[in-house]
N, C-alpha and C positions, 0 to 999 in steps of 0.2 A: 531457931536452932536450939538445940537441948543443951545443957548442961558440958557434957563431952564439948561441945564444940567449942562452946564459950570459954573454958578453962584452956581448948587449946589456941584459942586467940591470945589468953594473956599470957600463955607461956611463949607467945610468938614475941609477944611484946618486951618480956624479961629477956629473951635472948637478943632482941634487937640491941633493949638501952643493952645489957653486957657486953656488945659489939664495940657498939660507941664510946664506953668508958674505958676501952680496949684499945682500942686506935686515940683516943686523951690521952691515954696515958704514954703512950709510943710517940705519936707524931708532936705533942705538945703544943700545937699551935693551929689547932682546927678548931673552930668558933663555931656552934650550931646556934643559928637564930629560929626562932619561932616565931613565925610573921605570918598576914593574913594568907589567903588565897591567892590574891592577885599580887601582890606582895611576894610573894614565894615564885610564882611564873612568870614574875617581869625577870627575875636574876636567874629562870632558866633550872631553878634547882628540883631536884627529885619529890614528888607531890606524893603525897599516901593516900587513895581511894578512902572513903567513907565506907564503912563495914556496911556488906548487903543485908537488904531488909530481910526478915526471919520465914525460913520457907514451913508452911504448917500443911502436913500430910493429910490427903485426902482419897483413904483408901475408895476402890472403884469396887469391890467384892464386898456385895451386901448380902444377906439372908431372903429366900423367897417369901413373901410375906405370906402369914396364918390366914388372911380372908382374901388370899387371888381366888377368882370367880372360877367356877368347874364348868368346863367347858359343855355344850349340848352335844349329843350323838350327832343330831343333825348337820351341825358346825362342824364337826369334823368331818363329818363324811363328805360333805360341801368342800373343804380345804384340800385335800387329799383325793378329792375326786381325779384331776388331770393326771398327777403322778401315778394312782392307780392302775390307769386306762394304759398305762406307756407295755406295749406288747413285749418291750424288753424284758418284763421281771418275767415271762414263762409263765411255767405254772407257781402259782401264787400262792402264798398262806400266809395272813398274820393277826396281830393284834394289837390294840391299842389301849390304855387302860389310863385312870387315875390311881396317881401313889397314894392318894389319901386316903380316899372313901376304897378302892378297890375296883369301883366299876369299869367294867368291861364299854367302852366311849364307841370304838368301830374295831370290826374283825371283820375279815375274810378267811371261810372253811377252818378256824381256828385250832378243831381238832384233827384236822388233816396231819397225820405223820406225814415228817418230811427230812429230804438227807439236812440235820444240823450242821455238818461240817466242823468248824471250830464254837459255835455258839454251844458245843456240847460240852465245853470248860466252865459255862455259869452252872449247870449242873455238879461239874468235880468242885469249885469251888464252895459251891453251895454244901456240898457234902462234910468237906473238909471243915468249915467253918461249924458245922450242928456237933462236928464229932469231936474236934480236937483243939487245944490251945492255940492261941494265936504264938505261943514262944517256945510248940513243938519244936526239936529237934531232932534227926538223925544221925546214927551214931557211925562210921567207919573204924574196924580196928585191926591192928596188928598183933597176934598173938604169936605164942611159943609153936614150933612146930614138934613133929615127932621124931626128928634125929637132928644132931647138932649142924648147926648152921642153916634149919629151915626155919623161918617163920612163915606165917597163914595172914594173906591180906584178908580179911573178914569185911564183905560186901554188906550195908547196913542198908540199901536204898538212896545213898546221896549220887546224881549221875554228876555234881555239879563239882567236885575236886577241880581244881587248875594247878597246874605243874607250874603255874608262872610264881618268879618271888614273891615271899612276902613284903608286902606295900604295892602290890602291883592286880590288878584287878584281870582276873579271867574273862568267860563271856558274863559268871554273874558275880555282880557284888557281891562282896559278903562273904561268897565262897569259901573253904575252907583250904588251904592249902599242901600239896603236897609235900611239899621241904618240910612241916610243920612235924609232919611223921617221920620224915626221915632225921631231923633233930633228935626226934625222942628215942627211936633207936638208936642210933648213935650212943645218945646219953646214957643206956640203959647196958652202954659193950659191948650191944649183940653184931656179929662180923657176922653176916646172913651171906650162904650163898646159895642158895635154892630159897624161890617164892614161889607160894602155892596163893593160888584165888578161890577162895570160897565163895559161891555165888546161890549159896542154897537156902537161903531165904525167901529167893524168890522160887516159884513152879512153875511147872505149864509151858507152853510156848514160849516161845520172844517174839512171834510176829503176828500181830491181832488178823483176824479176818475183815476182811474188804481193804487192808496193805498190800501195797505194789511193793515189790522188792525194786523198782529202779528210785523210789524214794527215798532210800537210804542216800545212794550217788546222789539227788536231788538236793540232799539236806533237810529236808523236813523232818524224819527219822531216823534210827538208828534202831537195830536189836534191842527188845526191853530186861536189861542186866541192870544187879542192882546196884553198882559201881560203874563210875566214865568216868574223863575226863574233858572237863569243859562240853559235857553232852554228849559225845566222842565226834565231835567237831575234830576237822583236819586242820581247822585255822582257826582258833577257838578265841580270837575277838568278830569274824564274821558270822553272822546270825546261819544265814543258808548254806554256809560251809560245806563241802561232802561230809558224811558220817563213815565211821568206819564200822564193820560187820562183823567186830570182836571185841567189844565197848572194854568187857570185863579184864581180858587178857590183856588188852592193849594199856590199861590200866595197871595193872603188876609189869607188865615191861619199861611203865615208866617210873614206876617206882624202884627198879631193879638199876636203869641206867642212874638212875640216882644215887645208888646205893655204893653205886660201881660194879654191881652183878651182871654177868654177860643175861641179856635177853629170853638166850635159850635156857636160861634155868627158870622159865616160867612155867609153872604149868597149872590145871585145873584142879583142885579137892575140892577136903573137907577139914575143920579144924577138930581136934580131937574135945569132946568133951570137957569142960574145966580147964583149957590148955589157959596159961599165963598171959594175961594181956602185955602187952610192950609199949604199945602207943593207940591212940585214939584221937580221935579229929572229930567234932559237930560240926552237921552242915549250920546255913542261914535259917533266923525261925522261920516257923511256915506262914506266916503274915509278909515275909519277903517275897518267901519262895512264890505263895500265892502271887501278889503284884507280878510277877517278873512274869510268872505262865499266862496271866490273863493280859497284859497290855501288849507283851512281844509273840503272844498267842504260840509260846512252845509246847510243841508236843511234847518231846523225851520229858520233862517237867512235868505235866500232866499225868504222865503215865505212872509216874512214880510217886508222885501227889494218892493218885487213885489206889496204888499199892498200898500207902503209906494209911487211909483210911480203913482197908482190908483189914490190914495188921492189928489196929490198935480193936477193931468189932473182932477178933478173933477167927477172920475168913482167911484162905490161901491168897498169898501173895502173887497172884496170877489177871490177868486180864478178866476170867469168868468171875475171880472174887471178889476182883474193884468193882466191875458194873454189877453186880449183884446188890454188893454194900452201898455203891450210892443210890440205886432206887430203894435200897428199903431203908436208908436213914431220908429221904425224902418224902418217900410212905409215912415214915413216921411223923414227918414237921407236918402234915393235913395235906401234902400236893395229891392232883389227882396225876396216877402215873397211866391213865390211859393214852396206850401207843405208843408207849416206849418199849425201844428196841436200841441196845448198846451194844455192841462189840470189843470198844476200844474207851479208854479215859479222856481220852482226848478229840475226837471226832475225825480223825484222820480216814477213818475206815465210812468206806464208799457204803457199808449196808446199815450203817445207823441209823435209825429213823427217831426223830421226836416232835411234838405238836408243837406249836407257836404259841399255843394254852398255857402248857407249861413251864414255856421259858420266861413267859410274863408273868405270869402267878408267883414264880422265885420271886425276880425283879420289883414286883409290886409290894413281897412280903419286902424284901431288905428296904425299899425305899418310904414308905409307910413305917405304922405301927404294928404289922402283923410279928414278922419275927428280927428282933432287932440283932438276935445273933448274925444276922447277915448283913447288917449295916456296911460291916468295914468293905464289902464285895462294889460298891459303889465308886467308893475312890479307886480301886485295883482298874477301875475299867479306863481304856483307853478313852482320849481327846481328840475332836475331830479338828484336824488341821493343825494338832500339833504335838501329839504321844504315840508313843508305838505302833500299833499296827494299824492305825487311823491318823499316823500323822501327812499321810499323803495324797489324804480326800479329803474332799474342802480349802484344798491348798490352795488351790488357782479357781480363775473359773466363776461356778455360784460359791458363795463362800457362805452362805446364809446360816449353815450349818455350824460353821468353825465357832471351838469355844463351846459353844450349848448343846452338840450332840457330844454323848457320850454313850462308848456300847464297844462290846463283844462283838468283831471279825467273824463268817467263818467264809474260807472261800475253799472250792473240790474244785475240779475241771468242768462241773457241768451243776454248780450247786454255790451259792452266794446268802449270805443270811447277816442281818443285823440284829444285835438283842441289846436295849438299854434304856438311856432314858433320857427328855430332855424337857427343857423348862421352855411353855412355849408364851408369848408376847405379854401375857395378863401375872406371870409370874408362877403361874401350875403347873405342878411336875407331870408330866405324863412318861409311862415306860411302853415298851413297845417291843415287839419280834417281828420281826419282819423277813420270810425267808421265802427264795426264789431257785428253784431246778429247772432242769432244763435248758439251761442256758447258759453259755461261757461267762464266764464274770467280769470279762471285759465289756460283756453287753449290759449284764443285770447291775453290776454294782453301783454303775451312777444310775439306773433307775432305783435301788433303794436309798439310795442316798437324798436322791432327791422326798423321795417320800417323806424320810425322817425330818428333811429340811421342810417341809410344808407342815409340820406337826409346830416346828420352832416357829411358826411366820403366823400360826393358827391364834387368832382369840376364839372365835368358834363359841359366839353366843348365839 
């Protein structure tokens, strides 16, 4: 035991004797003898254990060693043969690579475009992380309007606001909260009764191509506004929540029933040029943000992510200006972007296509030496059998996986993909992409799963 502990044994010990010289002094005629063991248990009287021997920690979480053996092609292809063959993953494309050295171990049609689904968030993350601080923030504000008792909610890109108290956590941590602005008005005397939402930072649509409009009611999405609350979640601590189809406005109406302003005095602008700020809120940095998009695999978060990179490259804050700006800030880190095709930040949209090349090629740079700007996108990624959007495979069952897979989600109704990495028996990282179409993900996802589990089981000399 350390130090703490032993100090509070003898302070155990001081309150004891203060006990005793407590009751001496009161009762006057209670005799403590001190006698042996057995001596003490013939008369029956109260025994004090012998202090436990000293417990000395032995963490289980070691580092993978600098000389684990690099696996052969052969070896892997050998390991991964059965899970390969399994007809469930469809049509098939992936890769398999060493973190260290880079080499390409085993693939399948690797440069095959294929629908990513949500594995198209190591991309926005990847983006995010060449372009911007990890302790980004975005700003929401409250300015002056142009007649008395209007103010202008000013939409900055945070979907993440929570109307819940402060001390009390939305769907994200961290969040920024709404009461927090309605203090500062308050403080500031302004008695508002007309809100206007300014939402003109962002352009362009609000619904990418290859989006279903019943995905909204589904909870996956919501209209891309650059204000929500809690995502514009109806239940904003459940994840799949329905979304509502007015993210922006429904946002100044909560802020309005805050205020005590009737509802109807919501409506859409623009904030006048130079008008007085009132109040301001920062979301969570984007090292949060990032984690929260990539483990619970949200879209609305991504979208805005993907915005939020547009911005700072000087591109429209639009769907065309996110995937524009993250292939060419990935242009730029040396990826090859052949076959990519984006629609959306987030992979929700059914005409995405990207190679299993180069979801590995990221993956291999952040996990290696290549570019260490993408280091931190490693821990963001879910744990199989027990985080986020992987904590529900490998749960039961083969669990081979659990603990040593870690990877990037993506699942469509007819499109399943894995992207990550995992340490397989010898101590070698291997990363990997692993994407399957054609097939309900009730069929494919435990065939990729198994796959990546056969990578963990691999020494593959």
């Amino acid at each position: 035991m350390g130090p703490l502990a032993g100090r509070h044994r003898r302070n155990m010990r001081i309150l004891l004797a203060g006990v005793v010289v407590a009751v001496l002094a009161v009762a006057a005629a209670l005799v403590i003898a001190v006698s042996t063991r057995d001596a003490s248990a013939s008369r029956g009287e109260l025994e004090i254990a012998p202090e436990p021997a000293p417990i000395t920690a032995a963490p289980q979480v070691t580092p993978v060693p600098d000389d684990a053996p690099l696996p052969t092609p052969q070896g892997i292809a050998a390991a991964v043969a059965p899970a390969a063959a399994n007809p469930a993953l469809g049509k098939f494309s992936g890769s398999v690579a060493d973190a260290v050295t880079g080499q390409v171990l085993w693939s399948v049609t690797p440069q095959t475009p294929m629908t990513p689904a949500s594995t198209t968030k190591v991309l926005t993350a990847a983006a995010a992380l060449l372009s911007l601080p990890s302790d980004h923030r975005v700003t929401t504000k409250v300015v002056q309007g142009t007649k008395p008792g209007e103010i202008v909610l000013v939409a900055g890109g945070d979907p993440t606001i929570t109307a819940k108290p402060v001390g009390e956590n939305g769907y994200y941590p961290g969040a920024a909260h709404l009461s927090q602005l309605v203090d500062q008005i308050r403080g500031a005397g302004v008695a508002a009764t007309d809100i206007v939402v300014d939402t003109s930072i962002y352009t362009g649509g609000t619904m990418a191509q290859g989006w279903f409009p019943a995905d909204v009611g589904a909870g996956f999405i919501t209209p891309t506004e650059p204000i929500m609350i809690d995502g514009g979640r109806a239940d904003p601590l459940v994840d799949e929540s329905s979304r509502t189809i007015t993210p922006a406005l429904d946002a100044g109406r909560a802020l309005a029933r805050a205020l005590g302003v009737s509802p109807s005095a919501v409506t859409a602008g623009v904030a006048a040029p130079g008008a007085a700020t009132i109040a301001s809120v920062d979301s969570a940095p984007l090292r949060d943000r990032l984690r929260q998009m990539m483990e619970h695999s949200d879209n609305v978060l991504a979208e805005a992510i993907g915005r939020e990179v547009a911005m700072n490259a000087g591109a429209d804050a639009s769907f065309a200006g996110a995937v524009a700006t993250i292939g060419q800030k990935l242009f730029e880190a040396g990826f090859d972007m052949s076959g990519l095709t984006l629609h959306d930040a987030s992979g929700l949209s059914v005409d995405d296509r990207i190679a299993p090349q180069l979801l590995d090629h990221v993956l291999t740079a952040a996990a290696g030496d290549g570019t260490p700007t993408l280091r931190p996108m490693l821990d963001y990624l879910p744990v199989a059998g027990a985080t986020g959007s992987l904590s529900d495979r490998y749960a039961s069952g083969n669990r081979t996986g659990a603990g040593w897979v870690r990877a990037k989600t993506g699942t469509l109704s007819t499109a399943s993909a894995l992207a990550g990495y995992v340490v397989d028996q010898n101590g070698r990282v291997l990363t990997f992409a692993l994407m399957s179409n054609d097939r309900p993900p009730e069929v494919s996802r435990p065939a990729l799963d198994a796959l990546a589990a056969a990578l963990r089981t691999c020494g593959c000399q």
